[in-house]
C-alpha positions, 0 to 999 in steps of 0.5 A: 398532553405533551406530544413525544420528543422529535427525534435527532435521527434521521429514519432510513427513508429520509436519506435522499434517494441519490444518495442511495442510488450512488451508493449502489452504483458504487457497490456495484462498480466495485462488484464489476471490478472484482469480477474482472480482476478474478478473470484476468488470470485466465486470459493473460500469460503467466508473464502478465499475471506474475506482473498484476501479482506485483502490482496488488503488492504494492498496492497494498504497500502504498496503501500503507504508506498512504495512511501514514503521508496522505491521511497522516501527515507524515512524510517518509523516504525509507517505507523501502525498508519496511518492504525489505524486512517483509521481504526477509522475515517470509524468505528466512521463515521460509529457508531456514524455519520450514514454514508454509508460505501462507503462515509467513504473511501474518508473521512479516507484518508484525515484525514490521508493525512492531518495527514501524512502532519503535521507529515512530516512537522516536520519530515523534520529536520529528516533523515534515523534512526531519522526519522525511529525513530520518526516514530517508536514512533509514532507506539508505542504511537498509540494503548494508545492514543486510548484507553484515557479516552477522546476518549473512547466515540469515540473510545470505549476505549479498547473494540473497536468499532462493524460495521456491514458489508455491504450488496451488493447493492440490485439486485446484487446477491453477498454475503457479503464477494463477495461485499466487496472484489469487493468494496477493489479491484475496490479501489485497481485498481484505487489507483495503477493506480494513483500511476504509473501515478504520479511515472513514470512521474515527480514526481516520477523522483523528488522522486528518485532524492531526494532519490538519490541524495538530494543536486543536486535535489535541485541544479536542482530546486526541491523542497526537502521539499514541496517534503517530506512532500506530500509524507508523506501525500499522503503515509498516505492518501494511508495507510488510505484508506487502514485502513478503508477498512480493518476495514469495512471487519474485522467489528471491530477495537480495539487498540491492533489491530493496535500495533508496530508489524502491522506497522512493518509487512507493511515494512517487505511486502514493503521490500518482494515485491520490494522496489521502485516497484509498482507491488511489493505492492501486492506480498508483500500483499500477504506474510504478509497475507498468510505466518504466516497462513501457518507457523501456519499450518506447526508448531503451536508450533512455528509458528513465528520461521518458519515465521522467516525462510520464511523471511530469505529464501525469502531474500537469494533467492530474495534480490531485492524483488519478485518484482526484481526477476520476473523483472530479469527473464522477462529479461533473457526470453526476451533476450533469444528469 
């Protein structure tokens, strides 16, 4: 009697066990993190939270930016302004449509999703400096179209647009700068979650795969272009959500906000963190917020010199990112025990 065919699955209980055991050490070290980023409110001043709910923002921005640079291979110098239509689609809901804060967020980042994909559709001709080049005139022209006189009614023209900041939702007993920075991170957790379940799965093999090698990934069947263009759309629905949520804690949006420089500064933290790492969103976020805050203390005769230099040092020591230094030292620890 034939015995039964071997299964190619591997059973559960065949997984290493360090395996498992890594795994729950992740889980439960982003379970600490969690815990750490809802008390930190409580502790700080408003002045620091306001800073954090900043910082989530544009974690979630770079995120977006990642998946298009790290993960995708495509360079861009102009995510700025993606942020700046974020930014201007929850400020004139807001202003002018009377909509609740909370209903501005959705709708900013698909009026960027569909921006990002019109935008990439064209931008498929492109590659490396051409694309990073039309991307970076796209940056440049942002802050003079927003300020046309046929959009001034809408825009505000130079002077901006005022919002007012939103109250916690009545009867739970936080400030302002507490509700909103719960608000940016409850948005936070559930765009990162998104993202490393689209990134670690198919998708995100197809992304690489293009990055790497784009004539065999279109050997293997994929589509390189429909590709491309979803990751553009979908990089900017990220870097637009981020925009609203920015605007509505700064409670303001003027074009000179939203210059060449800010979209330079969202590559300058993808680049910090890790390129192609999601974890590196936020120790990305974090520099672009708090270093020039700390260069200006340290010399305010030249705070950017001194920003320059944490730039310099940051990629001698860490060339893989933050990202990529944390993860070769997890790894030297692990084989170490």
């Amino acid at each position: 009697m034939d015995q039964p065919p071997v299964s190619s699955v591997t059973p559960p209980a065949a997984v290493p066990a360090k395996l498992r055991a890594m795994g729950t050490r992740q889980l439960l070290l982003l379970g600490m993190l969690v815990v750490v980023a809802c008390v930190l409110p409580f502790v700080l001043g408003n002045y620091r939270v306001f800073q954090l709910t900043l910082a989530l923002a544009y974690a979630i921005a770079l995120l977006g930016l990642n998946m298009l640079t790290g993960f995708n291979g495509q360079i861009s110098l102009g995510h700025g302004a993606f942020y700046a239509i974020g930014a201007y689609t929850a400020a004139i809901l807001m202003d002018k449509a009377g909509f609740p804060y909370w209903a501005t967020i959705p709708v900013s980042g698909v009026v960027c999703l569909v921006a990002g994909f019109l935008f990439g559709l064209p931008a498929l001709r492109l590659e490396g400096l051409y694309l990073a080049l039309a991307t970076f005139a796209l940056g440049v022209a942002m802050p003079q179209i927003l300020k046309h006189k046929s959009l001034e009614h809408w825009t505000g023209g130079a002077m901006g647009v005022v919002i007012v900041k939103p109250d916690a939702p009545e009867g739970i007993p936080l400030s302002q700068d507490q509700w909103l920075y719960f608000f940016t991170l409850a948005w936070a957790l559930l765009l990162f979650w998104v993202a490393w379940n689209l990134l670690r799965g198919r998708v995100g093999r197809a992304l690489v795969a293009i990055r790497d090698q784009p004539i065999a990934a279109q050997a293997m069947g994929v589509n390189t272009a429909i590709y491309k263009s979803l990751t553009f759309g979908v990089s900017a629905f990220y870097t637009g959500v981020a925009g609203a949520l920015g605007a509505i804690a700064v409670q303001f949006v003027a074009p000179d906000s939203f210059t060449i420089f800010l979209s330079l500064t969202l590559l300058i933290g993808v680049v910090i963190g890790g390129l192609a790492s999601i974890s590196g969103a936020i120790y990305g976020a974090l520099f672009i917020q708090f270093v020039p805050n700390i260069a200006d203390q340290i010399s305010k005769a030249a705070p950017w010199a001194i920003y320059g230099v944490f730039l310099i040092l940051f990629m001698y020591v860490m060339p893989s990112g933050v990202a990529g230094m944390v993860k070769m030292l997890r790894h030297r620890l692990s084989r170490s025990k």
